[in-house]
N, C-alpha and C positions, 0 to 999 in steps of 0.2 A: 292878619292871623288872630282868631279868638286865643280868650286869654283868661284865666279861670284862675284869680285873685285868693281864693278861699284854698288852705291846705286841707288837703282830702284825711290828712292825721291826725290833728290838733284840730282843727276848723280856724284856726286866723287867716286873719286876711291881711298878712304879710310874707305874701311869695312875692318876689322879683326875678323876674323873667333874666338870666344871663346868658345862656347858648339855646342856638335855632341851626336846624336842619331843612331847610326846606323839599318837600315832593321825595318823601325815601319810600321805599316799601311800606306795604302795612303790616309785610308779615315776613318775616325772615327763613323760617322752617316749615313752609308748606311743601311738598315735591311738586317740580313745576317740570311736566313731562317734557314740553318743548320750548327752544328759546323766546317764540312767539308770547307764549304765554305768559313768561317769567318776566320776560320787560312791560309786558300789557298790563302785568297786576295792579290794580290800585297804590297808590301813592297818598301819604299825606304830612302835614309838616307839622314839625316838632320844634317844642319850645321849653329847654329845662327852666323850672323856676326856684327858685331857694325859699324855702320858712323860717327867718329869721327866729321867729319863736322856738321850732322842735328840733331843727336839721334837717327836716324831711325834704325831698326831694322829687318833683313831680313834674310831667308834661302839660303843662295848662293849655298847650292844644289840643290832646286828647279827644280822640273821637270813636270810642268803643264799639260804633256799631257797624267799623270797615271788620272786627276781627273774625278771624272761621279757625275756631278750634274742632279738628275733625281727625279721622282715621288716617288719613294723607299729612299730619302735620307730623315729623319725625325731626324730634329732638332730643333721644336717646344717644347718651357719650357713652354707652356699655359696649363697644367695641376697639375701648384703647383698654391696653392692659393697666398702663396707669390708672386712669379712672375707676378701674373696675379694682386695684389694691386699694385704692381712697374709697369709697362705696363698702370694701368690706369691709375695712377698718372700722366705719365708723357703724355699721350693722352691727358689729361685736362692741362698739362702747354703750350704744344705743341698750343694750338686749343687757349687758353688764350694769350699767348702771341705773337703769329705770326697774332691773327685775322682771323684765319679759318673759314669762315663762309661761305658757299655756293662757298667755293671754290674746284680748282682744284689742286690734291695731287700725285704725282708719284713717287713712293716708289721702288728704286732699290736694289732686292735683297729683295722679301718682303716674304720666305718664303710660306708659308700656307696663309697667309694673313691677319692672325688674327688684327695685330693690325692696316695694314690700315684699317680691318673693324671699326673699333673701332673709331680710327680717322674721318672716315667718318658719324658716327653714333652720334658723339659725335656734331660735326659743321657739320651738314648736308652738307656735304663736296660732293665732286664725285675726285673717286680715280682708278689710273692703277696702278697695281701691274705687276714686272717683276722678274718672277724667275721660271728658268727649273724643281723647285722642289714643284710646286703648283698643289695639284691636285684640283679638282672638287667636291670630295665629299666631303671636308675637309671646306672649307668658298665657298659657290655659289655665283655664278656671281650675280652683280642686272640687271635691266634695264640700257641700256646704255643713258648716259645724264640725267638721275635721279639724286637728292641731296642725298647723302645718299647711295649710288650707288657704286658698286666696280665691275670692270673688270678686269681680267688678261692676262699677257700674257707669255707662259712656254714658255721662251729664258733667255738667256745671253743678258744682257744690251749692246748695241752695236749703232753704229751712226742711225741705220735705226729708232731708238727711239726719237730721238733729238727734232723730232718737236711736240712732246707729247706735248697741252698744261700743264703748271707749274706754281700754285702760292708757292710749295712747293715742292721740290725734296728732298726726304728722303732716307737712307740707312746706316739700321741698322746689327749690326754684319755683313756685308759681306768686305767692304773695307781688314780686314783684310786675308781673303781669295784670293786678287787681288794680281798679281805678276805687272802690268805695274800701278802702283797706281798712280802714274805723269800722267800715258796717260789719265786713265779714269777722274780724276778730267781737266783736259784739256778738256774733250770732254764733258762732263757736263757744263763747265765754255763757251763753245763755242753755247750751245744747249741753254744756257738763253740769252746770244747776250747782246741786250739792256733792256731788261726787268728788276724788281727790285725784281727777284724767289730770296727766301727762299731755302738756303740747310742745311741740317740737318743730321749729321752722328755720328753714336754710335758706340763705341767700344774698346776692352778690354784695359785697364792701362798695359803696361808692364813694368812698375818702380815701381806696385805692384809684379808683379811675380818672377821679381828680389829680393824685398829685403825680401819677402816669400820666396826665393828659392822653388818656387812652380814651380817644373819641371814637375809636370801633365797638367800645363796649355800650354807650348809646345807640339807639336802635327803637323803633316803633314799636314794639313789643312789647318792652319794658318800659310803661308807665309810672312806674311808683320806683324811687333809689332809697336803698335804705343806706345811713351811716352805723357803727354796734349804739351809739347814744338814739338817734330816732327810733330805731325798733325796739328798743328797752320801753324807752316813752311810750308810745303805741301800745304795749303789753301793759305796762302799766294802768295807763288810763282807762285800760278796756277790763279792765277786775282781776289782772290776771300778777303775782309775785314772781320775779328771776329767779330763776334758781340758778343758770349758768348763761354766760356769754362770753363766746372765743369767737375766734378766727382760726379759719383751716383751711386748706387746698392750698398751700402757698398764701395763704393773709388774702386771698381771695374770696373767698364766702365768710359770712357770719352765723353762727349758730345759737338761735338762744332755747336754751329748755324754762318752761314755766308751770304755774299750778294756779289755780283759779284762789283769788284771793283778796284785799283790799286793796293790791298796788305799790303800798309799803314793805314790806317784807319780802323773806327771800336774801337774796346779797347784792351788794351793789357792786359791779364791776367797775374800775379804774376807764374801763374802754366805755364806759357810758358818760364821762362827762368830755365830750369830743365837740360839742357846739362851736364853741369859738376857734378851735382849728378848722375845724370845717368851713368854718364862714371864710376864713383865713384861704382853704382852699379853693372853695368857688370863686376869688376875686381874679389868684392868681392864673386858676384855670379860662375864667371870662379873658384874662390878658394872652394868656400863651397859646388855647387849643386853638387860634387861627395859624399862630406861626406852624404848630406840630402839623396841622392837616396839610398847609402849601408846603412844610418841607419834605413829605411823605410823595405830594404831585413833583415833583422836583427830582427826587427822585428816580420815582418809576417814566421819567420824562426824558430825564440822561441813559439808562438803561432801553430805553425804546429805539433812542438816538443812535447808540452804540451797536444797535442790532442784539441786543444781549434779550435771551426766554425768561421771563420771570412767573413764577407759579406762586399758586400762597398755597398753605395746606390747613385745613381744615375750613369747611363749607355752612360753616355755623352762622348764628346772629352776627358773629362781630366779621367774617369777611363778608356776608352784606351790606355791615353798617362802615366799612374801608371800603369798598368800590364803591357805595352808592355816595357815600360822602365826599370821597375825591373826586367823585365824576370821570372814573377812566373805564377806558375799555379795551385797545388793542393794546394797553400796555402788560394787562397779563393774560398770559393764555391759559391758562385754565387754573382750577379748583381741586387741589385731594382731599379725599376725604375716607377712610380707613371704614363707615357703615356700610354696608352693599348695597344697602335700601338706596341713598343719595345718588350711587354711581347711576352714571346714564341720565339723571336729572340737571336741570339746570337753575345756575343761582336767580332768586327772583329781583329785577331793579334792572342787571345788567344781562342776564343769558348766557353768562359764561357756564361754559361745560363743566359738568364735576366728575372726577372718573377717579380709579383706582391708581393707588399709587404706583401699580407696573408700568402706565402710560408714561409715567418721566422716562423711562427708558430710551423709549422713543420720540418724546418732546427733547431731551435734553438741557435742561433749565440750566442756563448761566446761575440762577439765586430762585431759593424759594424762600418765601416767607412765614415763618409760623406763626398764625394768630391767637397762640398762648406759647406762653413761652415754660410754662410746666411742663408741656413734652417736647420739651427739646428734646433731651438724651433719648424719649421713644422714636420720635421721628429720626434722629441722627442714628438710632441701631437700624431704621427699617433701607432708609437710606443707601447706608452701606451693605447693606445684604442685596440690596437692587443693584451695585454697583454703577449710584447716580453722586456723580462728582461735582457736586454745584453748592456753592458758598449759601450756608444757610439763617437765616438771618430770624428774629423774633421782630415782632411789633413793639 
């Protein structure tokens, strides 16, 4: 397995390799119309490595040019209602505290677009959205140069964007999908110059997934983990002053807001010096995420035994990265997932069907799993409105 020594954040050349995946998907959210297809998809192996210098966290087997970000890739959580009070919530902190009001918003890596709609809807804002995986019939374009207004544009964020006017550059969940994360915060930090733009970037805690030993939230996708202390550093060194760093969704994501600057300044959050925990969690993670992933096979291995249906419910990266990890297949029969898009698709790695959650009806699942455990209570109201009686369990 190649092994890429140099952290893609800091540039040292102390990463040590601690958890390997071998032959998983290369893509977790592409819609894979038939089974055939979904188990054929390319495969490639992954190898977490630790930086002892920054915290940063990376795949040094990495091989960027299996990925296809496209119109078919559907990664939109805008059909749980949870997600979607978390999404406004934070539309209304975003728009409050930055002063969005009739301004201009450029959102890298915006999905479908829903929530620069939103933002822009919220502070009568005017917003570009930039991401290969935006279609048209999903959020329409507005008027260009309207308040309120959103255009897109299907690419990969890249210099030809730079002179985008920005009272706000935002980019949510994608950073970590980026394998040069130095470069692009460079080229970001370069494209505000003198100006006093607002950047804004979301994304997953991995000093939660370590000390879960939540090895479903590993996944080929996700190249680059951040800790709230590594992505501080990264901003920092790239010209850019913290203004804020939290954790939100459940201590799940991290959020930092910043301002183009020497690196110094700004505030220092208490959650940025996390290094030596973290080191602390990758040893014990190196020790236990083999026990976590055989007692998961163990598991669903005595429930097969027993004749008992087991479902997971949501069709996202992480029950990719729990079947493709465990290596099962007749142990669960199928995948819900509450998007319409997904239904009728199948998972890529394994082929399992994804359908609508009226199908437990008639599946009748002994157990289903949820692969976040923040909608439990959604999943436990929709449940019961199905009148599906089956013990439900999170990851």
């Amino acid at each position: 397995m190649p092994h890429d020594p140099r952290c893609w954040s800091c540039g040292a050349r102390d990463v040590r390799d601690f958890y390997e995946v071998r032959g998983i998907p290369a893509h977790s959210c592409l819609l894979m119309p038939t089974p055939e297809e979904a188990v054929a998809y390319p495969r490639r192996d992954l190898a977490l490595g630790f930086c002892e210098a920054c915290g940063f966290i990376q795949n040094t087997a990495f091989d960027p040019t299996v990925h296809e970000y496209s119109p078919r890739y559907e990664e939109t959580q805008g059909f749980s209602g949870r997600f979607n009070r978390f999404a406004g919530e934070l539309a209304r902190r975003l728009v409050f505290r930055h002063d969005l009001r009739g301004k201009d918003i450029v959102e890298i890596g915006c999905g479908k677009g829903e929530f620069l709609r939103l933002l822009c809807e919220i502070g009568d804002n005017r917003g570009v959205g930039i991401d290969p995986a935006w279609r048209p019939d999903r959020v329409p374009e507005g008027r260009a140069g309207d308040r309120g207004s959103v255009r897109f544009i299907p690419q990969l964020y890249s210099p030809e964007h730079a002179d985008l006017p920005a009272d706000l550059i935002l980019c949510r969940h994608t950073l970590e999908h980026i394998q040069p994360v130095a470069e692009l915060l460079r080229l970001v930090r370069e494209s505000i110059g003198a100006k006093d733009t607002v950047v804004v970037v979301e994304v997953p805690d991995v000093g939660r997934v370590l000390r879960e030993r939540a090895f479903w939230d590993i996944y080929y996708e996700h190249c680059s983990y951040f800790s709230p202390g590594s992505l501080a550093h990264l901003f920092r060194s790239s010209g850019f002053d913290v203004q804020d760093l939290s954790l939100d969704f459940g201590d799940q994501y991290i959020l930092i807001d910043a301002r183009p600057g020497g690196g110094l300044g700004g505030v220092r959050s208490a959650l940025e010096d996390d290094l030596g925990r973290l080191a602390d969690d990758v040893r014990r993670f190196e020790v236990a995420a083999p026990d976590r992933v055989e007692g998961w096979r163990e598991s669903l291995a005595r429930a097969r035994e027993r004749g008992q249906h087991v479902a997971l419910w949501g069709s996202g990266s992480k029950a990719v990265s729990f079947l493709t990890t465990l290596g099962v297949r007749d142990e669960v029969g199928c995948v819900v997932d509450v998007n319409p898009f997904k239904q009728g698709m199948y998972m890529p790695g394994t082929g399992h069907p994804i359908v609508a959650p009226e199908r437990l009806k008639t599946y009748r699942p002994d157990a289903v799993v949820a692969m976040n455990p923040v909608y439990l209570d959604e999943i436990r109201r929709e449940m019961r409105g199905l009148g599906v009686e089956a013990e439900l369990v999170a990851v």
